[in-house]
C-alpha positions in Angstrom: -91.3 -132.8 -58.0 -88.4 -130.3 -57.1 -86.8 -133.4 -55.4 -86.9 -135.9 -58.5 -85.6 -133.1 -61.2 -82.7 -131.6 -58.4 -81.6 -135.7 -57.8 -81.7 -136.4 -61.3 -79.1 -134.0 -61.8 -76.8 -134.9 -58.8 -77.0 -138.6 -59.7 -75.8 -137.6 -63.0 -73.0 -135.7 -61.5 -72.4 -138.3 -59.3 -72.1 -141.0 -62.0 -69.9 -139.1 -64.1 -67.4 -138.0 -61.2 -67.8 -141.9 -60.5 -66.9 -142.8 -64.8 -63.3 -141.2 -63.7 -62.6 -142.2 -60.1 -59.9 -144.9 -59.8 -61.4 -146.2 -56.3 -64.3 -145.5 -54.2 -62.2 -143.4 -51.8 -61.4 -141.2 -54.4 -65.3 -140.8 -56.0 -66.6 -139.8 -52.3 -63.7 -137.8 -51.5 -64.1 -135.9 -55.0 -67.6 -136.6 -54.5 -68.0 -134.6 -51.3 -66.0 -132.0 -51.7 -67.8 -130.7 -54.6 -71.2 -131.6 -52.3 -69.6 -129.1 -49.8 -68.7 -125.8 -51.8 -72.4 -126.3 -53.7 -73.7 -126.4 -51.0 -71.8 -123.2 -49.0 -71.8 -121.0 -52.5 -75.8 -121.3 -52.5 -78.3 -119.7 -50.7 -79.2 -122.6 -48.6 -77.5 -121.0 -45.5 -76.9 -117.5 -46.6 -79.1 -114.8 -49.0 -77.0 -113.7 -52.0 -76.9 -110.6 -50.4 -74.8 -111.8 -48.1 -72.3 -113.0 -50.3 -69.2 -110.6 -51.6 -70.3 -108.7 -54.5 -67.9 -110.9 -56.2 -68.6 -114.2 -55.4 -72.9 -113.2 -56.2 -72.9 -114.6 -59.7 -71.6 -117.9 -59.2 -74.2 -118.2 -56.2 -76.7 -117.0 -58.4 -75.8 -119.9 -61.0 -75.6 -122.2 -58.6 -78.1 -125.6 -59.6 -78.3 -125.4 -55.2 -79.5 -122.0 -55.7 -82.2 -122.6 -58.0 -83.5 -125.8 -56.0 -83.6 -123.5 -52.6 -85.7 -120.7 -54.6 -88.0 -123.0 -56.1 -89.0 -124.4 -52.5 -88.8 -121.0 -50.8 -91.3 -119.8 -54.0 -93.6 -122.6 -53.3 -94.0 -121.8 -49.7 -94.7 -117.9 -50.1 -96.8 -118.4 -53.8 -99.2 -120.7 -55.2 -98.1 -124.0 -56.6 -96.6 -123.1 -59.9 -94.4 -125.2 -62.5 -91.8 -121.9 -62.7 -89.7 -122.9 -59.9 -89.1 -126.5 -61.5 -88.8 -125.4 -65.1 -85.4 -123.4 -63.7 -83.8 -126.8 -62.2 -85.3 -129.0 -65.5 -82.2 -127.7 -67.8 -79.0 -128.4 -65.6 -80.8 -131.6 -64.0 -81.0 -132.9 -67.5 -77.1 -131.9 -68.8 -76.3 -133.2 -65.7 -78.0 -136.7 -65.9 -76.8 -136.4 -69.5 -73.2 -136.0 -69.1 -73.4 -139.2 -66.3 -74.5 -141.2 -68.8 -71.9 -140.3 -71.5 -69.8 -140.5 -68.6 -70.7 -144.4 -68.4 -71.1 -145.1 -71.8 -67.6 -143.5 -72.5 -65.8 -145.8 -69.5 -67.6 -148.9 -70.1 -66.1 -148.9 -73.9 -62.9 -148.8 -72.4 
């Protein structure tokens, strides 16, 4: 479940860095760079306390963050719907700005 609402919002993403990409070399490049610096400003690899006292908040908001915490909280607690509800918002604005995204460039 935390895999469907986390890649609803990346495809999302995905589409609308894809509604604005002149070539496919561009939407992977564009695509994986912002892959990368989610992925290294989230606690995937690192614990927020690890991070600069600056740079904590935007790991804390980090959609990465949230995904990591909801499995990490399934493995130490029982099975609770908490962890998702946290990834449901973004995962939705997310799928919802990829399809404005398309709607907007397939008008053009």
């Amino acid at each position: 479940m935390i895999v469907a609402v986390f890649s609803l919002g990346i495809v999302g993403l995905s589409i609308a860095v894809s509604a604005f990409a002149s070539t496919i070399e561009v939407f992977a490049t564009v695509r994986s760079a912002i892959q990368l610096y989610l992925s290294f400003l989230s606690t995937i690899f690192y614990d927020v306390s690890l991070f600069p006292a600056i740079v904590q908040p935007i790991v804390e908001t980090n959609p990465m963050t949230w995904a990591m915490q909801a499995f990490r909280a399934l493995q130490s607690q029982a099975s609770t719907l908490y962890p998702i509800s946290i990834l449901v918002g973004p995962s939705l604005a997310f799928a919802l700005l990829g399809a404005l995204c398309y709607l907007w460039y397939t008008r053009l």
